[in-house]
C-alpha positions as CSV (number, residue, x, y, z in Angstrom):
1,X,113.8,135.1,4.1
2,X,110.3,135.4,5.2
3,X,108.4,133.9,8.4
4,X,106.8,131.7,6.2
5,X,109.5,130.4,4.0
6,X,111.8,130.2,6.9
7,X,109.3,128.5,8.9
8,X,108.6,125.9,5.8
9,X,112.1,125.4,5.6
10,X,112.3,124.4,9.1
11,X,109.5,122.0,8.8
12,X,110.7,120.6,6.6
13,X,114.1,119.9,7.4
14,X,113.4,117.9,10.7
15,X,111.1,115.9,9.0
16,X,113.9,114.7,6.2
17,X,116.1,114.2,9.1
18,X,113.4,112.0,11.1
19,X,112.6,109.9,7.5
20,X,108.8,110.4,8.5
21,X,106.2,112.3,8.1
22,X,104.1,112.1,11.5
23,X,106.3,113.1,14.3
24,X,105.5,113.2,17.9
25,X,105.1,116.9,19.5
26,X,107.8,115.4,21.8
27,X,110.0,114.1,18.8
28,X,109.3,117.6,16.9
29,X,110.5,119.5,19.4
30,X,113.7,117.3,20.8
31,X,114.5,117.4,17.1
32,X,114.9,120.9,16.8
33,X,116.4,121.7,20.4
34,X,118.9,118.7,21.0
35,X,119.5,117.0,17.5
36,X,119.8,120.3,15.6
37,X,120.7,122.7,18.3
38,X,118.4,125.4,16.9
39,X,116.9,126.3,19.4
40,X,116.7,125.6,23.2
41,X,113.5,123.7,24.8
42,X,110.8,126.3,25.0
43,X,112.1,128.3,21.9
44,X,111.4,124.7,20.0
45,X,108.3,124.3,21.7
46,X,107.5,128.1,20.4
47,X,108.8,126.8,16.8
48,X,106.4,124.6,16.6
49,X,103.5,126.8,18.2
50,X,104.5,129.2,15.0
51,X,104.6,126.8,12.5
52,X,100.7,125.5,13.3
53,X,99.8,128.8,13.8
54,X,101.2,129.3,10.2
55,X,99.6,126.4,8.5
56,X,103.0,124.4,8.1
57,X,101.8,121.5,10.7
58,X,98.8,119.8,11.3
59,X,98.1,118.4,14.5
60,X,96.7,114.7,14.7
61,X,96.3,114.3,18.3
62,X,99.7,114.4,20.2
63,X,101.0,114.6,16.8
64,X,102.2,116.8,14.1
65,X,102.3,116.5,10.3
66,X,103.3,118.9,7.8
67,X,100.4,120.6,5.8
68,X,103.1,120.6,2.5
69,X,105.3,117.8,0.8
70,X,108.4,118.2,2.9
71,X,110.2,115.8,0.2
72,X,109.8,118.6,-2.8
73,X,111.0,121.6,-1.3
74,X,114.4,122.7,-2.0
75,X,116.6,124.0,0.9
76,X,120.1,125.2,1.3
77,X,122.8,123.0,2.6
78,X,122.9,125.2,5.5
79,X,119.8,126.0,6.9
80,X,119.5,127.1,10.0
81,X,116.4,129.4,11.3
82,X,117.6,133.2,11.6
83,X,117.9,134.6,15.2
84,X,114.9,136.7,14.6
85,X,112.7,134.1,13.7
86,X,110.6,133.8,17.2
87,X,110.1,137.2,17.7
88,X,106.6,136.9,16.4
89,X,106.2,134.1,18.9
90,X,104.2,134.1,22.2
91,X,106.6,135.3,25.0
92,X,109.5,135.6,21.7
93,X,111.4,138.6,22.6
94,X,110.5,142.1,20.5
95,X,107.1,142.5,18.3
96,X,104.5,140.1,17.6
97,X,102.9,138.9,14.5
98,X,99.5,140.7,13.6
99,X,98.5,137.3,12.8
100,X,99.3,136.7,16.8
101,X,98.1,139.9,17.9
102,X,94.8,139.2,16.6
103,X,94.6,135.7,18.2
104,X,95.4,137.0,21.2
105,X,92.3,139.9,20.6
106,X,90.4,137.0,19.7
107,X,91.5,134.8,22.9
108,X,90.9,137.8,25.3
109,X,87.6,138.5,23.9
110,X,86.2,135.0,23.5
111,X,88.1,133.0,27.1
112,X,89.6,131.0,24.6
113,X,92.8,129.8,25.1
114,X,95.4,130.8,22.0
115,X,95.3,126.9,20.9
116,X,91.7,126.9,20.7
117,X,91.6,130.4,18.7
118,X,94.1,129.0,16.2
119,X,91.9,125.7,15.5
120,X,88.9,128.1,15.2
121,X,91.3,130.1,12.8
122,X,92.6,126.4,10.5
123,X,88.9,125.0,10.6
124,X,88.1,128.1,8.3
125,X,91.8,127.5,5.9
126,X,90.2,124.3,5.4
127,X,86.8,125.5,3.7
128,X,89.0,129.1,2.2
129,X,92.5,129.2,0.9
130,X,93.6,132.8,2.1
131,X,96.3,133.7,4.2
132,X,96.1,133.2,8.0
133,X,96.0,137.2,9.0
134,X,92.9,137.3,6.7
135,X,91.1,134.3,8.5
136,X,92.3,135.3,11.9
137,X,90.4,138.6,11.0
138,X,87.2,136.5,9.8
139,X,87.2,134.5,13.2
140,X,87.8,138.5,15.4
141,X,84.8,140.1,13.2
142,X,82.5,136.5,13.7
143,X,83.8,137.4,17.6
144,X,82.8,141.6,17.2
145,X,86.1,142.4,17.7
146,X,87.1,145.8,16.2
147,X,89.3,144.9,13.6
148,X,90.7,148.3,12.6
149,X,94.1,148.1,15.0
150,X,95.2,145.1,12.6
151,X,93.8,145.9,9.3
152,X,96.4,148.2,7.6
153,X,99.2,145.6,8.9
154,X,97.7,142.5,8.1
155,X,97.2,144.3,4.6
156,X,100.9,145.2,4.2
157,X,101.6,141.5,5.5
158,X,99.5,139.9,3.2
159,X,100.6,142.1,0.2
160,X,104.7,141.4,0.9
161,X,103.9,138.0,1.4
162,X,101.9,137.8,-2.5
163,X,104.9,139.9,-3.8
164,X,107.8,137.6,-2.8
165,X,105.5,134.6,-4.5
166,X,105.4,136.8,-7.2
167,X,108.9,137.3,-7.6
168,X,109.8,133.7,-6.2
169,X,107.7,132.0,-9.2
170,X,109.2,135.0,-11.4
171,X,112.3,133.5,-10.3
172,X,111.4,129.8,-11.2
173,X,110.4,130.4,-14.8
174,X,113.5,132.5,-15.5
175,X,115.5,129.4,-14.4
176,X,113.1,127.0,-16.2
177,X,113.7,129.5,-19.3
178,X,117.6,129.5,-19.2
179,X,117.6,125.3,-19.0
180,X,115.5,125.0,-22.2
181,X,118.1,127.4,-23.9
């Protein structure tokens, strides 16, 4: 499963559980460290960290909302995030996301802080809908950062992530196909 779906998925679950969709940072977070027992305190606060970074939550304040319709997505009975899912996180164990790795290029460069960087970074997903390594590199070249230590990756990124949409809405109309048989 990727980042993205898996991050989704996550979303999207502790908001069916909580009936709502504007939780509390505080509610977010308690929800997926005690209620579910995915994660432990700081790993959920990193959770959440990743999924605004990733465009699945919205903060409103000392809030959180999902950017998607949390009611519509489908999800295994089971779900439960994979071990390696905060590894891309800040502080997460082995390799970061190039998405991260440019926001921290971006927050060295600017004094930013990393929350400030990624507000920069979903002010832009709000006028263009690309992905979020392509508008974290928009906000680094409006900076002057040298982009070409995240280029090739964010390119591969970007590209995996079109394919499995691809093959995921491949997926969809071969089902939709075999129903109206």
């Amino acid at each position: 499963m990727l980042i993205d779906e898996e991050l989704k998925s996550g979303v999207a679950l502790i908001f069916r559980r909580k009936a709502k969709d504007l939780l509390t940072e505080k509610e977010f977070v308690f929800s997926a460290s005690m209620d579910l027992r995915w994660f432990n305190y700081t790993d959920a606060m990193k959770f959440l960290e990743m999924a605004v970074a990733h465009n699945m939550l919205k903060r409103e304040g000392k809030a959180v909302m999902p950017t998607f319709d949390h009611r519509k997505l489908e999800l295994p009975a089971t779900f439960r995030p994979s071990a390696d899912l905060l590894k891309g996180a800040p502080g997460g164990g082995a390799k970061e996301t190039v998405f991260m790795r440019i926001v921290d290029a971006i927050s060295k460069s600017s004094k930013q802080d990393r929350s400030s960087v990624i507000s920069r970074i979903n002010k832009k997903r709000e006028l263009l809908r690309v992905d979020a390594e392509v508008l974290a590199l928009l906000v680094a070249r409006e900076d002057g950062l040298d982009l070409s230590p995240f280029i090739e990756e964010a390119e591969k990124v970007v590209r995996e992530r079109v394919a499995q949409k691809v093959e995921n809405g491949k997926d969809e109309r071969d089902a939709k196909g075999e129903e109206e048989e």
